[in-house]
C-alpha positions in Angstrom: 43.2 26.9 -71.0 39.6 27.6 -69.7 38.7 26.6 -66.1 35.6 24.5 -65.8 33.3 26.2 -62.7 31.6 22.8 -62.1 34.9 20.6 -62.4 36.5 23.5 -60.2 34.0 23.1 -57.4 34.5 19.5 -57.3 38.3 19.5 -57.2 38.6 22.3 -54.5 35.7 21.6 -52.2 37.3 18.8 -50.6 40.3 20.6 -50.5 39.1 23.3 -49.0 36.7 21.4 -46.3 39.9 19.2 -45.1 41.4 23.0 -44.2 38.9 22.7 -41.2 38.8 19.2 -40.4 42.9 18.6 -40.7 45.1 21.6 -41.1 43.6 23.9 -37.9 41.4 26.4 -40.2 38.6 27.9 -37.7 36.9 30.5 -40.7 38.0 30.9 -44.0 37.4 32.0 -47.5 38.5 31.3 -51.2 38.1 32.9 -54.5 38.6 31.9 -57.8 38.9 34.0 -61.1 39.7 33.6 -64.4 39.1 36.0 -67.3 37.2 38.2 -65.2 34.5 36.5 -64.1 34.5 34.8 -60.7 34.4 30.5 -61.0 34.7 29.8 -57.6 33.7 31.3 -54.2 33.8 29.2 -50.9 33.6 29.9 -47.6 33.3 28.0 -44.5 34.1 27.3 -40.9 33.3 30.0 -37.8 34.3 33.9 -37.1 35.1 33.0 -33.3 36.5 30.5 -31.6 33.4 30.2 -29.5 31.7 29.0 -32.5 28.9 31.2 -32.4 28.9 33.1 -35.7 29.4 31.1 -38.6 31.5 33.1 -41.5 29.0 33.7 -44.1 29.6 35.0 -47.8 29.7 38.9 -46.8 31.9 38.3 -43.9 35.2 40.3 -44.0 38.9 39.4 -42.1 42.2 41.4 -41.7 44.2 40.2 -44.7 47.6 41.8 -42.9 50.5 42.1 -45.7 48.0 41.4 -48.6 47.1 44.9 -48.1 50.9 46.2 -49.8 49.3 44.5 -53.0 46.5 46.9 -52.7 48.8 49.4 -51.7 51.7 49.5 -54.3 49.0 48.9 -57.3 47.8 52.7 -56.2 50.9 54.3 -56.2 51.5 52.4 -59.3 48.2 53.9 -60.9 49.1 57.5 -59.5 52.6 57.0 -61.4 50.7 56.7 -64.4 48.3 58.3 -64.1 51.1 61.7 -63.8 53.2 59.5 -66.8 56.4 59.2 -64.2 58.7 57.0 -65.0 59.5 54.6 -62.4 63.1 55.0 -63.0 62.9 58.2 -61.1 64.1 59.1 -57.8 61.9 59.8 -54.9 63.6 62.7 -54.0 62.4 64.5 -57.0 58.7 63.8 -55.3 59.4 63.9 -51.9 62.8 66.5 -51.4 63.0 65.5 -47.1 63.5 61.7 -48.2 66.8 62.7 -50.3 69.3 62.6 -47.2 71.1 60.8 -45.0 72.8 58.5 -47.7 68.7 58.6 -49.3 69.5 61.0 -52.9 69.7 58.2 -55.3 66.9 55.9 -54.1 64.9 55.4 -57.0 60.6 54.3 -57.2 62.2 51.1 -58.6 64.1 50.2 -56.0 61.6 52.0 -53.4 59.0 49.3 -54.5 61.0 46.1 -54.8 62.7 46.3 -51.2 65.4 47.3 -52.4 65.8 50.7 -50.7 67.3 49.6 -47.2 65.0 51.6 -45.0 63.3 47.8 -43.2 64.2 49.3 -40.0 64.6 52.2 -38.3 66.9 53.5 -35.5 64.7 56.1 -33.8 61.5 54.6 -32.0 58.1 55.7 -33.2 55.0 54.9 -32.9 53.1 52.8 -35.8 50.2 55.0 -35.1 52.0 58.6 -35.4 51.8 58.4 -39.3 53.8 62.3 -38.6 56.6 60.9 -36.5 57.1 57.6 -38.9 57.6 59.8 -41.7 60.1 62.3 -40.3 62.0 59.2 -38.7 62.1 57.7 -42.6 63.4 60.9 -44.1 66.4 61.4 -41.5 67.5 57.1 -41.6 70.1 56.2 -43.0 70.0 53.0 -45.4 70.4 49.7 -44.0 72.4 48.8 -46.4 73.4 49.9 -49.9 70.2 50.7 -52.0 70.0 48.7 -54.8 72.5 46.2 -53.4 70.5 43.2 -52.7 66.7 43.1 -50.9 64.9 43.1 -47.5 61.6 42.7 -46.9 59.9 46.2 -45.6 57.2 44.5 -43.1 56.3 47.7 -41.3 58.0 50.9 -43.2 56.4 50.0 -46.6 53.6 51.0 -46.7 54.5 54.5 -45.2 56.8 55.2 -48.2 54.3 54.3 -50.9 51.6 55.8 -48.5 53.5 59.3 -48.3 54.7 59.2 -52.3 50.8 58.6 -53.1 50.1 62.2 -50.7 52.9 64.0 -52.6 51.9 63.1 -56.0 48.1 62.9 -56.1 47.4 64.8 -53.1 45.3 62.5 -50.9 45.8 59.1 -48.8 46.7 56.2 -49.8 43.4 55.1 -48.2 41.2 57.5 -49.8 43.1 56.9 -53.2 42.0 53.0 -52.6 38.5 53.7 -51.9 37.6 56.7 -54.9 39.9 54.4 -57.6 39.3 51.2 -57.7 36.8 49.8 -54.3 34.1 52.2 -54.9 34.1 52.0 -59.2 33.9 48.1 -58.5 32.4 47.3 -55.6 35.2 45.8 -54.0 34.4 44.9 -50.0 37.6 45.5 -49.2 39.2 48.7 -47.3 42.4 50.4 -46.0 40.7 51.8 -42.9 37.4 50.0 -41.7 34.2 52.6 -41.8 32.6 51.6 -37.6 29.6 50.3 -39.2 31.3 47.4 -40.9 32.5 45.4 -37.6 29.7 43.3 -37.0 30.9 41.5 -40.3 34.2 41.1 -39.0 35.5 38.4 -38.3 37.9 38.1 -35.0 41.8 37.6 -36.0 43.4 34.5 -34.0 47.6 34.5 -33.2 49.0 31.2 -33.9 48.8 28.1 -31.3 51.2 28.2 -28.8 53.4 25.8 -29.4 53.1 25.7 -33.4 56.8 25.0 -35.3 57.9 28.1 -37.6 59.3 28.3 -40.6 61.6 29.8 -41.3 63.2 28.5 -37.7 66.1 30.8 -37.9 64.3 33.9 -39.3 61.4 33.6 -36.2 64.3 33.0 -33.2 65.5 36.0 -34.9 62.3 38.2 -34.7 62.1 37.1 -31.1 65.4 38.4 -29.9 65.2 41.6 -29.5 68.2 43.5 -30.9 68.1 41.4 -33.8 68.0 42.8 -37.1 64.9 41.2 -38.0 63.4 41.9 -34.6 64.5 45.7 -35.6 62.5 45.3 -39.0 59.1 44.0 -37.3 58.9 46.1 -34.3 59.4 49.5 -36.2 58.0 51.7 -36.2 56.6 49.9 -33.2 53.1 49.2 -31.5 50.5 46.5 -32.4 52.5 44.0 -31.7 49.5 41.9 -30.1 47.7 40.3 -32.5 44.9 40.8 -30.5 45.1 44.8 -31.0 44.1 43.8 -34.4 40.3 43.2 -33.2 39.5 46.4 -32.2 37.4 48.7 -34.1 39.3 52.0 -33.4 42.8 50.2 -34.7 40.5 48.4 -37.3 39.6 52.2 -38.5 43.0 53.3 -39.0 44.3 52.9 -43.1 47.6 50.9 -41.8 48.9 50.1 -45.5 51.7 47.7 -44.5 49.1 45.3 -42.7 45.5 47.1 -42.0 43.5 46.0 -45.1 40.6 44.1 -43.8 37.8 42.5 -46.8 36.5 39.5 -48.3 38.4 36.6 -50.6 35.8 37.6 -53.4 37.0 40.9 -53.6 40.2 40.7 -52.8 40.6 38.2 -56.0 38.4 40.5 -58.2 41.0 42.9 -57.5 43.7 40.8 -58.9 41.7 40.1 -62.1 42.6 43.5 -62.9 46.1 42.3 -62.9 45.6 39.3 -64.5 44.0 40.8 -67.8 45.9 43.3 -69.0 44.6 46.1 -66.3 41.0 45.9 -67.8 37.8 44.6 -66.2 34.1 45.5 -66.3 34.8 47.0 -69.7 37.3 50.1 -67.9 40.8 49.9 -68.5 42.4 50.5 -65.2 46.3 50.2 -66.1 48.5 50.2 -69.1 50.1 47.1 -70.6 53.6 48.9 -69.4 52.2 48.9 -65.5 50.9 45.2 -65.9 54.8 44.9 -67.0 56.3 46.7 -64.1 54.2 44.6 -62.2 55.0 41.3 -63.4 58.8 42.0 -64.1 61.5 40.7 -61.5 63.6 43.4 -60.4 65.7 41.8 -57.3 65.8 38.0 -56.4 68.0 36.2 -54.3 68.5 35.3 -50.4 66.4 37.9 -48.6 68.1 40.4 -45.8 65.3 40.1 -43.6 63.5 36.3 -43.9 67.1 35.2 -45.1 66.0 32.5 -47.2 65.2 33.4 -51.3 62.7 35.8 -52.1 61.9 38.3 -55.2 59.9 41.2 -55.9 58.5 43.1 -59.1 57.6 46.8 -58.4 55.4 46.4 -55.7 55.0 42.9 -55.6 56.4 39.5 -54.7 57.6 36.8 -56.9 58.7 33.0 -57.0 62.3 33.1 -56.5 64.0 31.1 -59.1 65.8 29.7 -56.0 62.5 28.3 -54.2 61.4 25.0 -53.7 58.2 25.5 -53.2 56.2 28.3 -55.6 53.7 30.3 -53.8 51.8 32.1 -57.3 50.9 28.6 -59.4 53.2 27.7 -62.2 53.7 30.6 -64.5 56.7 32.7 -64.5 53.7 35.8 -65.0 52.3 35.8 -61.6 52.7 38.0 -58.8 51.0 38.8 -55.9 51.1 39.4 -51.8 50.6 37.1 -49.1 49.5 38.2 -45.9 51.1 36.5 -42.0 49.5 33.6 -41.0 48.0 32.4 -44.2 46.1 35.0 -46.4 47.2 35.0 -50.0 46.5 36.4 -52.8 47.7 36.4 -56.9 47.4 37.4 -60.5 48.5 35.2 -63.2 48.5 36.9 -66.4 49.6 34.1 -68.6 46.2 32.0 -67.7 44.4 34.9 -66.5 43.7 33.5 -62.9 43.3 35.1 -59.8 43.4 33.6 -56.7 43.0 34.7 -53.1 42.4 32.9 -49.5 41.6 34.3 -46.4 41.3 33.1 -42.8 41.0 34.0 -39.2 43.6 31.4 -37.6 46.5 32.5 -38.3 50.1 30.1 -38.5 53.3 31.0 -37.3 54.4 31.9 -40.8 55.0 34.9 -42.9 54.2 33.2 -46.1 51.6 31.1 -47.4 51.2 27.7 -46.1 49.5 24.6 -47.1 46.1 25.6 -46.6 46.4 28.0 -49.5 49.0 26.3 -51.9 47.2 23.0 -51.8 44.8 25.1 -53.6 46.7 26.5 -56.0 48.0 23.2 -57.0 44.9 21.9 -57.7 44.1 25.1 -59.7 47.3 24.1 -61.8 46.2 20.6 -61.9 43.3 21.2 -64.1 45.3 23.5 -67.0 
């Protein structure tokens, strides 16, 4: 069914405005799409807390872990692009990775979690791309590839950053940027140019104070010798969420969490997704990727957030297990939220993509209200 733009606006603004004035949004952004064209843009609210710059339609925010959506579509395309199969193992690609209990780790189960490499045992620095990659080749599994899932916060985006540098021979980043932000205009980056910051706007931690969810999962992260306090603090460095503002981290093409660009584009990026890997009249992936893509590979109760999660290649997915859905009401749609609030989907069935971003973040590490009242609404109209 065919969104109406007008009856769109009038459902969401309100929505959107009550984000400021009820739910603790200080700047913020949405985007609507459907079919390829953009129905919906809105954005509101301030890009400090001093309330001195309002955000304005070209301003531009850290999206965090909406940035492995960006990043596991490109090692997607360069897996096509080279016709490999994703059945393959990634020591055919990259021979260091295969040891250490590593041989039989296969693309498939590289990109859906499955590989067991969330944390690792020597400490490196986050920022010593070198020394995160030789740490990943010599661990040894956290557990049994291929025998359940974990959420890779931190070492994801190395392993599809270095399988993108083996295969096609250039950054992840750079791959990004020649592929698909530069072709389409896309205002969104992995690796912010210096002359961009003045559009930035200033990333916020959660309030002191604020109630997490999942309780267990967060008393976890924050005692240290914890699993999941292993996962999230390696490799480790930029811990502050305040690091986040500056421009010389900003500048660095951090895959797992470093993407920094608007809601507009960061939706017209999923409306790739959500028709059949074709926009603008290009086709930019194959009706098999768009499958790989919206196929679940692993779902159950999660190793790291320990509550049910699933993942296509590359991509999260509504458990079957979850109360609440994060990607609408199709069984199509995947995407990648980002911590705090940013979100972001494709839904191929209706041909929707979504995405929200925001400078205050929450103390969670997927989408909250702010975003899925949203989506509901969306859904609410089909």
């Amino acid at each position: 069914m065919q969104l109406d733009a007008a009856e769109l606006r009038e459902r969401l603004e309100p929505l959107f405005q009550k984000n400021f004035e009820t739910f603790g949004d200080l700047g913020a952004a949405i985007s609507v799409w459907q079919n390829g064209k953009e129905l919906l843009e809105l954005h509101g609210g301030f890009c400090d807390t001093r309330r001195e710059q309002p955000w304005k339609e070209d301003t531009i925010v850290l999206i965090w872990s909406a940035t492995k959506g960006l990043g596991s579509a490109c090692l997607l395309h360069v897996l096509q692009e080279h016709k490999i199969d994703i059945e393959r193992r990634v020591g055919e690609f990259w021979p260091e990775f295969a040891q250490a209990g590593k041989e039989n780790i296969t693309l498939t189960q590289l990109l859906s979690h499955q590989a067991g490499l969330a944390a690792l045992d020597r400490k490196v620095d986050v920022l010593d791309y070198a020394a995160v990659i030789d740490a990943l080749e010599k661990q040894e599994p956290n557990w049994p590839p291929g025998n359940g899932h974990g959420y890779h916060a931190r070492t994801f985006g190395f392993l599809i950053d270095e399988l993108v540098r083996r295969i096609a021979g250039t950054t992840l980043g750079d791959y990004w940027r020649k592929t698909f932000a530069e072709p389409l205009g896309l205002d969104l980056r992995i690796g912010l140019p210096e002359k961009e910051n003045a559009r930035v706007a200033t990333i916020y931690a959660p309030k002191a104070g604020e109630r997490s969810k999942p309780q267990e999962f967060y008393l976890e992260v924050a005692t240290h010798g914890t699993f999941a306090n292993k996962v999230f603090t390696s490799p480790a460095g930029l811990q502050a969420v305040s690091a986040m503002n500056k421009p010389d981290i900003r500048a660095q093409p951090i895959v797992s969490f470093g993407g920094i660009g608007s809601a507009s584009a960061l939706a017209k990026f999923y409306a790739i997704l959500a028709n059949g890997g074709r926009i603008e009249g290009r086709q930019f992936f194959s009706e098999r990727m768009i499958s790989w893509m919206m196929t679940t590979l692993t779902d159950g109760i999660d190793r790291v957030f320990q509550i049910p999660t699933a993942f296509s290649s590359g991509f999260m997915k509504d458990s079957k297990s979850s109360t609440r859905k994060i990607f609408g009401r199709s069984t199509s749609s995947f995407g990648h939220p980002g911590a705090g609030g940013s979100h972001a989907f494709a839904d191929p069935e209706n041909k929707i993509s979504f995405a929200y971003a925001m400078n205050q973040m929450e103390q969670r590490v997927l989408p909250n209200e702010k975003s899925l009242r949203l989506v509901d609404a969306i859904y609410g109209m089909l």
